[in-house]
N, C-alpha and C positions, 0 to 999 in steps of 0.2 A: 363704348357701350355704357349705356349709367347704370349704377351699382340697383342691383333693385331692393328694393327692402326688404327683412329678415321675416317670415312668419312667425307670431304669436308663439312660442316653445319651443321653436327652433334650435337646434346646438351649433353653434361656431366650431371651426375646428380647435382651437383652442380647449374647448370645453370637451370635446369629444377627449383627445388627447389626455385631459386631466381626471375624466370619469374611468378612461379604459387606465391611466396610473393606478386609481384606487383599487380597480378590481386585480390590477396586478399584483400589489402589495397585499392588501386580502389573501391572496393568492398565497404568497411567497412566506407571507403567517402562517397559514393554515400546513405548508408542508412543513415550516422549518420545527413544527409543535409536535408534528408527528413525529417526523428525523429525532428529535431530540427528547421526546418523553421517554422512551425505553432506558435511555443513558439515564434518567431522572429516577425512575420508577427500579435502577437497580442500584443507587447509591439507595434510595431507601429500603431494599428488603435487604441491604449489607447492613443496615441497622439495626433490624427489626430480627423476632425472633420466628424460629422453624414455624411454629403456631399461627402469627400472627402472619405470616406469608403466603399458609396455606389455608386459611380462614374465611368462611364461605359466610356472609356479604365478604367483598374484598375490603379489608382494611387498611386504606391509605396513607397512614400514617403511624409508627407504634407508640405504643402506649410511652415506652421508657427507651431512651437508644441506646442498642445496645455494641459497645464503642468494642463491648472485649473480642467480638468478632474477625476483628483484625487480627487479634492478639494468637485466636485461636487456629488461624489460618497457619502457624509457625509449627503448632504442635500436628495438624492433619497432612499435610506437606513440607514435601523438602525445599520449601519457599523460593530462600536463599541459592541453592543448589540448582534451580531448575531457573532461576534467573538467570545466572550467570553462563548455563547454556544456552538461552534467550539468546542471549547480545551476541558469545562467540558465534551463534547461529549465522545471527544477523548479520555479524561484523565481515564472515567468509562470506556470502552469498552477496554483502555489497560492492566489497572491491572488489568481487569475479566479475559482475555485473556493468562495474565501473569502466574498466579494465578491456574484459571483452567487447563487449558492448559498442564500446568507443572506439577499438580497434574496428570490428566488422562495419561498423558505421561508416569508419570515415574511408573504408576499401567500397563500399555499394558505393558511395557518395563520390565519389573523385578518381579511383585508381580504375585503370581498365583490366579486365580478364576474360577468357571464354567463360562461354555459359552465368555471365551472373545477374542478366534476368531473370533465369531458369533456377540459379539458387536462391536469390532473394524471395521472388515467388513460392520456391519450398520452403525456405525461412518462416513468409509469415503464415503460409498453409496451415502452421500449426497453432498459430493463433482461434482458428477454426475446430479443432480437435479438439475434445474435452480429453483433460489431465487423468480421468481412470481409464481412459484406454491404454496407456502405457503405465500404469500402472506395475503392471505384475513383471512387464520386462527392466522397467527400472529398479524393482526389487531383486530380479535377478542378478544383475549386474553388480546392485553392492552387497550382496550375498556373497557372490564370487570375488569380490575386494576384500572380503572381512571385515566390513565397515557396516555392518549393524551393532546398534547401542554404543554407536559414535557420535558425535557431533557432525563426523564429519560426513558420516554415511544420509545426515538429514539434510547438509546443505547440499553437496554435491551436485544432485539434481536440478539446483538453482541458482547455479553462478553464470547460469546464462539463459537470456531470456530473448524471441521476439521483439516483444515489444519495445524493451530497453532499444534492440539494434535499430529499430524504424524510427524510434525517438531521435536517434546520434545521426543517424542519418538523414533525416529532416532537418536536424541541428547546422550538420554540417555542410547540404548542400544549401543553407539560406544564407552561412558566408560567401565574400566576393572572391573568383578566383584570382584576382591578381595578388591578394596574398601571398599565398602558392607561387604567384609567377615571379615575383620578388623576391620573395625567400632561395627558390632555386637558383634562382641567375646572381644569388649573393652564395652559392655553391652548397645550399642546406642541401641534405637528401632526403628522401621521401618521408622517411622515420623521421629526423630532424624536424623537416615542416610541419608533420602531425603533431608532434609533442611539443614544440617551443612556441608555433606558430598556431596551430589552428585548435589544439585540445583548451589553451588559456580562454579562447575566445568562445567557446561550448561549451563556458559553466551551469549558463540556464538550463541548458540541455541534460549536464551533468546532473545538476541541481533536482530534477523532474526523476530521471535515472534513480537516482540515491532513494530517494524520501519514498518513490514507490514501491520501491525495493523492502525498506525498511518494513513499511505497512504491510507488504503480502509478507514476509517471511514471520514478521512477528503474529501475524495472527494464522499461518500455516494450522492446520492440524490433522488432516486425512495423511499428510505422509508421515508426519512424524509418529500416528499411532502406527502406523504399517513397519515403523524399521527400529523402534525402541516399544520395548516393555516392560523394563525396570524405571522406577517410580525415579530414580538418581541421574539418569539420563535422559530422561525428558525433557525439551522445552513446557516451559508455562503451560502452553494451549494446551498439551496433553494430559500435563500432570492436573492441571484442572478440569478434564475432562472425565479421570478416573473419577472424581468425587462422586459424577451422578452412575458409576459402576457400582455403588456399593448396596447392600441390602437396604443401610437407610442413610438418606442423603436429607444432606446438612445445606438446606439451600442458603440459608443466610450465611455460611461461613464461603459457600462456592460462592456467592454473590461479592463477598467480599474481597475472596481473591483475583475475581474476575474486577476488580477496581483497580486494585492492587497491581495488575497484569497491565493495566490501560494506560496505567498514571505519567511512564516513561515515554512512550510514544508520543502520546494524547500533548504532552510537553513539550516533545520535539517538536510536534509536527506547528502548535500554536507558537514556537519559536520562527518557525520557516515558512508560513503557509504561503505568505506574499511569496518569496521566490521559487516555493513549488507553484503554485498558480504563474508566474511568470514562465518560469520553464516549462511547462506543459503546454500555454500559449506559443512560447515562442516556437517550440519543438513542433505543435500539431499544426499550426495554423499558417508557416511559413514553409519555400520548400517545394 
């Protein structure tokens, strides 16, 4: 059949293709300016002062920057003290998460038992619940521990997660089984082939686990106001969350602590991003 010729304005697909590029990239501008102006617009009221923050035209830039704002963040909080239960925060609710996680995972994934359609399904059930419905019974609980204005009573509630377990398990059933069938008949046992053979090979998995982990506990803060109230036990999020409790609030110095609170994550995570996005691929999208 002969090609017939193009009309007058016609687009080729080629051109189609390259018009529908532009509006996508357009696109992908316009959100990434949004995503990222609030991160922009709160390094500068950490500069700026109370006045100039709350100054009606909005004034987007200060007059003078004012640097001592950090400084001042040491004298209105326990900075230092409230960091360092940050990370122990962090640090339990990761390897629980690790740990567990990877355990229950690679049991959905591989191991047989009654009923564990019926508990995976309850498992991720609760993925569907929102978190203040249990609330007040998980306040219970570490009530009854003696583990309020602990560390350990904030993370508790968090060394184990759904989604971690659907992750590991996703992980682990996109490995081959004859791993498994090798390792056994070389006389490994179950525990064996989980941890020498098949955990090394579900670091991406791992990898997606971790870094998620890290991001929700560090920025936590409905629970930790619920089970601390002294300013010396608080994570970050809460102890910065007192500042707008007070009669008169210091937003350029909350702003600034709220930097200050970002800057170790915000680190990590541009150290890792590629292997969390690896992991989370490999873990959602295989399986």
């Amino acid at each position: 059949m002969p090609n017939l010729p193009l009309k007058k304005g016609a687009l080729t697909p080629t051109r189609r293709v390259k018009r529908n590029d532009t509006w996508a990239h357009i696109a992908l501008c316009l959100a990434s300016i949004v995503m990222v102006f609030p991160f922009i617009w709160q390094l500068i009221m950490s500069i700026s002062t109370n006045f100039e923050i709350q100054a009606v035209p909005v004034r987007f830039f200060p007059e003078t920057p004012q640097w001592h704002n950090y400084v001042d963040v040491f004298t209105k909080l326990p900075f230092l003290n409230q960091l360092g239960v940050s990370v122990l925060i962090t640090v339990i609710r990761t390897l629980g998460q690790l740990i567990l996680c990877s355990l229950a995972g690679y049991a959905f994934a591989r191991l047989r038992f009654p009923f564990k359609g019926a508990i995976l399904a309850l498992i991720l059930a609760i993925l569907m619940v929102p978190g203040q419905v249990y609330l007040i019974p998980q306040y219970q609980i570490i009530q009854d521990l003696h583990l309020l204005e602990t560390p350990w009573g904030v993370a508790l509630p968090g060394i184990f997660s759904a989604f971690g377990t659907f992750l590991m398990r996703q992980s682990f059933m996109s490995l081959p089984r004859e791993l498994e069938e090798s390792a056994r008949l070389d006389g490994a046992s179950p525990f064996q082939t989980f941890w020498k053979v098949m955990l090394p090979l579900a670091r991406p998995g791992l990898s997606a686990v971790a870094i998620t982990t890290v991001l929700w506990s560090w920025n936590d803060l409905l629970w930790p106001l619920v089970v601390t109230t002294r300013e010396t036990s608080m994570p970050l999020s809460a102890g910065i969350a007192t500042l707008a409790g007070r009669t008169e609030v210091d937003y350029s110095v909350m702003m600034a602590a709220s930097v200050m609170a970002m800057a170790p994550v915000l680190i990590l995570f541009l150290l890792l991003q590629k292997r969390v996005v690896e992991g989370l691929a490999f873990s959602g999208m295989k399986g």
